[in-house]
C-alpha positions as CSV (number, residue, x, y, z in Angstrom):
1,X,0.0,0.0,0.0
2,X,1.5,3.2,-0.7
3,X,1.0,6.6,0.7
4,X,-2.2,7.6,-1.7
5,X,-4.0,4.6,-0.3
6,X,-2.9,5.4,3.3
7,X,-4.6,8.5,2.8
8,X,-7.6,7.0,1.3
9,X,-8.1,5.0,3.9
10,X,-7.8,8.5,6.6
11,X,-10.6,10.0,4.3
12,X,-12.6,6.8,4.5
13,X,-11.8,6.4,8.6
14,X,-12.6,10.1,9.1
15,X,-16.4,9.6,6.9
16,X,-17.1,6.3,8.9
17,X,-15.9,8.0,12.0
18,X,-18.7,10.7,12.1
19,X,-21.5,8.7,10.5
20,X,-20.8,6.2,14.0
21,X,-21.3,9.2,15.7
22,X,-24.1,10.4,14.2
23,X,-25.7,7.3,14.7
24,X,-25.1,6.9,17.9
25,X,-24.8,10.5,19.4
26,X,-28.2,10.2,21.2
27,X,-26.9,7.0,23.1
28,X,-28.7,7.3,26.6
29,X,-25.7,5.8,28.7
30,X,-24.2,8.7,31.1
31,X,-22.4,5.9,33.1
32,X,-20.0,3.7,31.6
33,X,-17.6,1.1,32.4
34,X,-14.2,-0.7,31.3
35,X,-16.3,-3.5,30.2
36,X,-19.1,-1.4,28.7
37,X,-18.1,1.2,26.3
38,X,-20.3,3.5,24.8
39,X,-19.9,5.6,21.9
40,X,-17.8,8.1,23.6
41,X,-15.4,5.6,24.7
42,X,-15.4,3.8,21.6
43,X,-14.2,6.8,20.0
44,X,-11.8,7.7,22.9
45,X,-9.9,4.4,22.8
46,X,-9.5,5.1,18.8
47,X,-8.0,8.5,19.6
48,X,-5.1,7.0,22.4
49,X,-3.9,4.3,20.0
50,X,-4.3,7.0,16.9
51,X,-1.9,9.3,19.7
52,X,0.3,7.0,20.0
53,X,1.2,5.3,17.0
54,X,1.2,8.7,15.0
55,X,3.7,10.2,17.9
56,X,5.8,6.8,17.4
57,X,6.4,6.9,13.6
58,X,7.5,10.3,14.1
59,X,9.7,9.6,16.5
60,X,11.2,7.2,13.9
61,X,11.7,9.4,11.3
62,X,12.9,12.0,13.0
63,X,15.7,9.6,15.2
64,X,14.0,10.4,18.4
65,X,14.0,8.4,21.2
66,X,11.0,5.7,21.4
67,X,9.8,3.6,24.2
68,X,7.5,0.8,23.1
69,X,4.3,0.0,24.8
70,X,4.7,-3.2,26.4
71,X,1.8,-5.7,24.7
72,X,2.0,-8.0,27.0
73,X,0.3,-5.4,28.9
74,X,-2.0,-4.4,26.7
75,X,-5.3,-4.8,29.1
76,X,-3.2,-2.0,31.3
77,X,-3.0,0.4,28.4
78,X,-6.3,0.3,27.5
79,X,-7.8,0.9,31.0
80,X,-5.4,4.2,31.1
81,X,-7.0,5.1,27.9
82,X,-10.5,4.5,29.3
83,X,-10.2,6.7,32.3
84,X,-8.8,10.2,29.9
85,X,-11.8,9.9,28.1
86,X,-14.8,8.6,30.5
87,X,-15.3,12.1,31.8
88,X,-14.9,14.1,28.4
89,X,-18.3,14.6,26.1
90,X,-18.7,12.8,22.9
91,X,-18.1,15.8,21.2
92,X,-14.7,17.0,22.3
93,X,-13.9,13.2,21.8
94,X,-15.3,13.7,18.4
95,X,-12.6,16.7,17.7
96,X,-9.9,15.5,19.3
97,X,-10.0,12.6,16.9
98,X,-9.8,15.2,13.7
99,X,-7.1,16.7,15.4
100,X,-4.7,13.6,15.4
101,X,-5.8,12.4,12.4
102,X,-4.5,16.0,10.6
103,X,-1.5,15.3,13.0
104,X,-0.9,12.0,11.2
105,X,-1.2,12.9,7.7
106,X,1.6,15.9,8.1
107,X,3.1,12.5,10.2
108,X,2.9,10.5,6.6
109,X,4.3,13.4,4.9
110,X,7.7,12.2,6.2
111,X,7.9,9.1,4.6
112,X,8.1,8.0,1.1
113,X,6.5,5.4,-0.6
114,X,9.9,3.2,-0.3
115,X,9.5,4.0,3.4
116,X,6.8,2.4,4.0
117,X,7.8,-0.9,2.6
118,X,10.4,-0.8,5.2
119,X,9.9,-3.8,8.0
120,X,12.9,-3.0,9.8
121,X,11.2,0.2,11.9
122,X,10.4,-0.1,15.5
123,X,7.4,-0.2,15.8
124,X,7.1,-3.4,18.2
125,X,5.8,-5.7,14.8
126,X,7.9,-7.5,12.2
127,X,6.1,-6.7,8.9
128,X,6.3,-2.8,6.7
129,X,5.6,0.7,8.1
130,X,2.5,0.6,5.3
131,X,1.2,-2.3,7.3
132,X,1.6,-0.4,11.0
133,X,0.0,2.6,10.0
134,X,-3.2,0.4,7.9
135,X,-3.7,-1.4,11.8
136,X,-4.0,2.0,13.7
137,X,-5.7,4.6,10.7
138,X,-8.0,1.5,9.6
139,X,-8.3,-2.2,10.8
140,X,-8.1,-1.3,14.6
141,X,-10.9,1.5,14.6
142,X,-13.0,-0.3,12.0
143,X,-12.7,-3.5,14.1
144,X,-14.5,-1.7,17.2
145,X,-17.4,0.2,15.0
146,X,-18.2,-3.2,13.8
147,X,-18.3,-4.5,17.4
148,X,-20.4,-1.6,18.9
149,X,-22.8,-1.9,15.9
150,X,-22.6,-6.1,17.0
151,X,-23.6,-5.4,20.5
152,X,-25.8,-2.9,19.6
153,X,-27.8,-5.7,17.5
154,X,-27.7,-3.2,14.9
155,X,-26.6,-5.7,12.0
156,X,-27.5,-4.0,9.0
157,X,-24.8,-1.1,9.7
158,X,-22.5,-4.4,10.8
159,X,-22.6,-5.9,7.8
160,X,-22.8,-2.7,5.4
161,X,-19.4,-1.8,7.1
162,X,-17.7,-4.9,6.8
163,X,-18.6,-4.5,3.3
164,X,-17.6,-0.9,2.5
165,X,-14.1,-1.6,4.3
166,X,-13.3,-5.2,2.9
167,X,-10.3,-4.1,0.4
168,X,-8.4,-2.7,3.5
169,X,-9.2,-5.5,5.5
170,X,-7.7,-7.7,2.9
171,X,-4.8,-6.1,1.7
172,X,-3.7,-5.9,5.3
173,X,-3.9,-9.4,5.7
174,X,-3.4,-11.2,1.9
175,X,-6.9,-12.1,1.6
176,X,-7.0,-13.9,4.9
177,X,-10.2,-13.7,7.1
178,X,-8.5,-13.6,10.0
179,X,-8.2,-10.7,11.1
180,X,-12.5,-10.6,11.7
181,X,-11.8,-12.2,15.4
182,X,-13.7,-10.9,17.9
183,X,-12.3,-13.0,20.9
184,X,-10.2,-9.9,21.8
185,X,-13.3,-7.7,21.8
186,X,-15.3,-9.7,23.7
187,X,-13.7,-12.3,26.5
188,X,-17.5,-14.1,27.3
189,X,-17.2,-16.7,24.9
190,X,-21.1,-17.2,25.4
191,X,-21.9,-14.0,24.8
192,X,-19.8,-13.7,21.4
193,X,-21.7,-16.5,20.2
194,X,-25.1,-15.2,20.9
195,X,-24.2,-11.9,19.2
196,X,-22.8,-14.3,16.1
197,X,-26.1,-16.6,15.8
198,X,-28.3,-13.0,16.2
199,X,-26.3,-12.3,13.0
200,X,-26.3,-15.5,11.2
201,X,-30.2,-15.7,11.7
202,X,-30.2,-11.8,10.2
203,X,-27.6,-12.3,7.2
204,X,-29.1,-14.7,4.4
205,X,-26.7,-15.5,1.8
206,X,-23.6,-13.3,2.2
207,X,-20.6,-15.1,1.6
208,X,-17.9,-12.7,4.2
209,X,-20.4,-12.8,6.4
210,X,-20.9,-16.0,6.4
211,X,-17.2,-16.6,6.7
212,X,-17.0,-14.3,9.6
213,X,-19.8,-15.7,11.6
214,X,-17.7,-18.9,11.0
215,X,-14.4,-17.7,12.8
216,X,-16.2,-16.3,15.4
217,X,-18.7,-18.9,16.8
218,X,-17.0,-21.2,19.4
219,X,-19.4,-24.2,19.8
């Protein structure tokens, strides 16, 4: 992927990014939890992974000194994230996430296309620069819309994502189907399949679907 489609897929993240939020902004939750996002901290947890990967391949490019998050700590990370944003409105979220995503693209501006074929970088994972910035700007904040819109039972806008984001999905992972796991989303195994055989019973005859529901259902 080179650095047109990288900022393809910002323009497309940025579009899906306030159409979640305009489907959700009238979300009656004032009280959330860790294990209960709502569309505020869906959006929140985007922006502190968007903060720090784009501070990161900055740090690269410029020689800076870089300390790696730790992923073995991951569950850690993500409750700091949580608590910034629990107390913030949906709307500040909202703009903070415009922010950084202007941030990265004058980020991007300092690499070239051969940069980003690189696999040698930093970043904590083996394969290209391409491939790092793809997980933060598209698959990672994708992966949670279609979760929300899961848990939500709101199926129609689950399946017409996974369909308007496919080619990003794919290239990042050669065509594989793997990356559609949901185990790190949701740790109740029961409750993942329930969500799963709501969708199967809603989707007739949609073949990524179908493989999706597939991956995902734990009998």
């Amino acid at each position: 992927m080179n650095k047109n489609s990288i900022l393809e897929l910002m323009n497309y993240i940025s579009k899906k990014i306030d159409y979640f939020y305009d489907y959700y902004k009238e979300e009656n939750i004032e009280e959330t939890s860790y294990s209960s996002w709502n569309t505020r901290d869906v959006i929140g947890h985007i922006n502190g992974w968007l903060k720090y990967s784009e501070d990161l391949v900055e740090k690269i490019k410029l020689n800076k000194s870089i300390e790696n998050i730790n992923y073995n700590e991951i569950e850690a990370v993500n409750k700091e994230i949580y608590e910034k944003y629990k107390n913030k409105s949906l709307e500040n979220t909202l703009d903070e996430f415009k922010m950084l995503l202007e941030k990265y693209n004058d980020v991007l501006d300092l690499y070239d296309n051969e940069d980003l074929k690189g696999n040698t970088f930093p970043t904590g994972f083996s394969f290209e620069m391409w491939k790092y910035m793809v997980l933060d700007l598209g698959t990672h904040p994708i992966m949670h819309l279609l979760y929300h819109y899961l848990k939500n039972n709101d199926f129609n806008e689950f399946i017409k994502e996974v369909e308007d984001s496919k080619q990003y999905f794919f290239e990042y992972s050669g065509n594989k189907y793997s990356e559609y796991n949901f185990n790190n989303f949701c740790e109740n195994k029961k409750e993942k399949n329930e969500l799963f055989k709501k969708l199967k019973e809603y989707s007739k005859n949609n073949e990524i679907i179908d493989e999706i529901i597939k991956i995902n259902i734990n009998e």
